[in-house]
N, C-alpha and C positions, 0 to 999 in steps of 0.2 A: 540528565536528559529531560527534556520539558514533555510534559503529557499532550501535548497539543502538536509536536515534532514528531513523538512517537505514533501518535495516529496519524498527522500525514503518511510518515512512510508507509505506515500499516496499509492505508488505502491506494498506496501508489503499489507497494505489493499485490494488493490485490487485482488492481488495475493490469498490472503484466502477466499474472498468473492467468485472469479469464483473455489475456489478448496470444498466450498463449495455448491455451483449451482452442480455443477456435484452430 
C-alpha cells in the first residue's frame, strides 16, 4: 500500500468521523 493512498484514506476517515460528531 502506497503512503500517499494510506493518507488519503486516513483523511477521508477523518472526514466521516467529524461528519459524524456533528
Amino acid at each position: 500500500m502506497s503512503e500517499e493512498v494510506s493518507r488519503s484514506l486516513n483523511a477521508q476517515i477523518r472526514m466521516l468521523f467529524r461528519f459524524i460528531s456533528l
